[in-house]
C-alpha angles and dihedrals in degrees: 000000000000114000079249093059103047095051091051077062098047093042102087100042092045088053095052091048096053097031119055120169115227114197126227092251091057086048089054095041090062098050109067119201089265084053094050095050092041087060091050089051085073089066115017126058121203121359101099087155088051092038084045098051094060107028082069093046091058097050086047089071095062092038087056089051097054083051097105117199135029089311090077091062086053097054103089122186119268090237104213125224109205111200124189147118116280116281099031102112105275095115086043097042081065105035089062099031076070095063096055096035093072085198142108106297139171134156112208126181112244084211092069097066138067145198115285113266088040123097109261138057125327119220101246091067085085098062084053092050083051097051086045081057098053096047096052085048092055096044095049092057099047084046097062081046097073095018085112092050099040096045079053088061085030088054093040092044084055089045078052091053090040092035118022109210121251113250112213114224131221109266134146103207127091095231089059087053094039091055093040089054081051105051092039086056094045083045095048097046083044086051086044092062103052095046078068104049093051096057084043086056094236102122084038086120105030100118119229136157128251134183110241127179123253129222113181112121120180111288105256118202127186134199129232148021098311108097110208092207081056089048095050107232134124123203097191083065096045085051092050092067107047101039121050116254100262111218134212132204104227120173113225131164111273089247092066093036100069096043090051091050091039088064094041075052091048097057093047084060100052122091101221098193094060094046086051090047088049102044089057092054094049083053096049105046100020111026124123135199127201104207107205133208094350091164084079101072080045115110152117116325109233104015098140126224130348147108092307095048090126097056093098094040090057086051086053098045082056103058097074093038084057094032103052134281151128131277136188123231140176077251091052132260120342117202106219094199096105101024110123130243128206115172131181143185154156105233083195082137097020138024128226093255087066085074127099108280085225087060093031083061094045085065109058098166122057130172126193119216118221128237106259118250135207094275097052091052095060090043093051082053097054112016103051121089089237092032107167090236078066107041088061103052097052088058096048082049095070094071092049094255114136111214133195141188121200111220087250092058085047091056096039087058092047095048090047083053083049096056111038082056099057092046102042130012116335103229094165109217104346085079086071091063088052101043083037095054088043085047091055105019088112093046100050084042093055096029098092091046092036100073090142098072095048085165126071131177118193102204132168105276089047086052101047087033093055097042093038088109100059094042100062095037110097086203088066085163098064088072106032125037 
């Protein structure tokens, strides 16, 4: 048995060993909803209601797993309704809940869509985002399964390419066997070397040519109000099918060849019906959508016609998709009962009472996020892991330049964001970015030219020297957004 050979063999039980899938519902069972809050914290300052709400409606999704029986298909998810003016954490409540959820996740904007019969988007493409998400999560986890297996073919189709591999021909006498057993040896303990060579990195940028699969296929367009990708079909697919995969020859560095051909590998491996067939139980059990700026299909019961005459019928098109229901994708039908959803909003125009009662009563808990202060500001500038404190100086730093804040500066900027939000829009933390960038605009500009002051302090009076201006102004407006 050639080295080749044996570790053909080995491959599939060493990969098991080292690699162990864990599945999302293992990630969620070991974060418990103080662990999950405490992870927001990181990130997020303020909002323990907000950070509470859904840390427990996470854990509920594996509680609801662990229910045996038919009560666990009578146990529906307490979908959340986040209200607060813009810049408070709901966006990033969600950006990073995705993170720890480990679990289908999209956030989609309810702006976006609009009532069946009108052009646009209906709702249930979300549900089919959220299917594509899922897909892709799946794949890319049963393709780290086999990625040790499939790199081994990737690494011996690129030693084929290198060393071609000796052919024994069809002889009777013993010589002709004699030489064949030979030249497949002298071949072997060849291949054998630049195998080596190739995990040492020294054949990463020898060119050679590889056939790799296209899959372009002619541009289609359609006219009309009817979307393909909402209909759920897909016509590359389709084409597939019918017409036979066309190959290139493309010549690429060994380095990049083998990871092009490990992935090509990795799909042969993977069994697409049962990613499909898990992607649509995670979904189903485990999916979770972030409903965006839901206060803007909000309005007026009974206000006639207008621009915003779907608003209610997008209110209405919602109801079956949250309250359970099934919908078709090019994956097969999706059941919508135990799906997740999260909405936010920031009712500044309308309040949540302005909503339909039917979808009002699809969305028992609601939290209510509070305006920032002072305090959170400057702990939103120094705490958080991408504080914007942070942030800042990594970039100045490369140029070189070393930048630093006193705590006074630092108090001075979050009472300035205090301020210009009272007094004009209050816009939460996003205000920082724009009284941060006035604060430094001279000195990102110089930083590059100014090699010579490779230190900098921000202290109080620079500070209060450099936003004077926009202090004292009434139209405070007129110099920050």
């Amino acid at each position: 048995m050639t080295k080749s050979e044996a570790l053909e063999r080995k491959a599939p039980s060493s990969t098991k060993e080292s690699r162990k899938p864990r599945s999302a519902d293992d990630e969620v069972r070991e974060l418990t909803p103080r662990e999950i809050v405490k992870e927001l914290d990181k990130y997020i300052i303020g909002q323990h209601e907000a950070k509470k709400a859904v840390a427990i409606a996470l854990r509920n999704r594996w509680r609801r797993q662990q229910v045996g029986g038919q009560l666990r298909d009578e146990i529906m998810p307490n979908n959340i309704i986040l209200i607060g003016p813009t810049g408070v954490g709901k966006t990033e409540i969600a950006r990073r809940l995705a993170r720890l959820a480990h679990a289908p996740f999209i956030k989609v904007e309810a702006s976006k869509y609009t009532e069946v019969g009108y052009v646009g988007r209906d709702v249930e493409s979300m549900i089919r985002d959220l299917m594509e998400t899922a897909v892709v999560m799946v794949r890319n986890e049963k393709t780290a399964e086999v990625q040790e297996k499939a790199h081994h073919h990737a690494l011996e189709r690129v030693l084929d390419i290198l060393i071609p591999p000796v052919h024994r021909t069809p002889a009777n006498d013993s010589m002709s066997i004699t030489a064949d057993t030979s030249d497949a040896e002298l071949n072997e303990k060849t291949r054998e070397r630049f195998r080596e060579k190739i995990a040492a990195g020294e054949l990463n940028n020898r060119i050679i040519e590889i056939d790799v699969p296209t899959d372009q296929f002619p541009a289609m367009q359609v006219f009309g109000p009817i979307n393909l990708e909402d209909m759920g079909m897909n016509i590359q697919d389709m084409l597939s099918n019918i017409m036979p995969k066309k190959m290139k020859k493309r010549k690429l560095p060994v380095e990049e060849a083998i990871h092009i051909l490990t992935q090509e590998e990795a799909q042969k491996m993977i069994d697409q019906d049962a990613v499909i067939k898990e992607a649509i139980r995670r979904v189903e059990n485990s999916g979770i959508v972030f409903l965006d700026e839901i206060d803007k299909i909000a309005g007026a019961r009974g206000g006639g016609g207008g621009p915003d005459v779907s608003r209610e019928g997008v209110q209405r098109d919602l109801l079956p998709i949250v309250e359970g229901s099934s919908v078709a994708t090019k994956y097969g039908t999706v059941k919508t009962d135990y799906i997740l959803f999260i909405a936010s909003g920031a009712f500044h125009v309308s309040k949540p009472s302005d909503l339909i009662p039917e979808l009002q009563g699809r969305f028992p808990i609601r939290v209510e996020l509070k305006s920032l202060t002072e305090d959170d500001f400057v702990k939103i500038l120094t705490i958080p892991q991408n504080a914007l404190i942070k942030l800042y100086v990594a970039l100045l730093k490369s140029d070189g330049m070393d930048i630093q804040f006193t705590d006074e500066a630092i108090r001075t900027i979050a009472r300035t964001a205090a301020e210009v939000n009272e007094q004009v829009e209050n816009i939460g933390a996003r205000r920082l970015h724009t009284i941060m960038n006035s604060l430094l605009d001279e000195i990102l500009f110089d930083a590059p030219d100014n090699l010579s002051q490779t230190r900098i302090s921000v202290t109080k009076e620079m500070v209060e020297k450099k936003l004077e201006t926009i202090v004292k102004n009434r139209d405070l407006s007129k110099y920050i957004l």
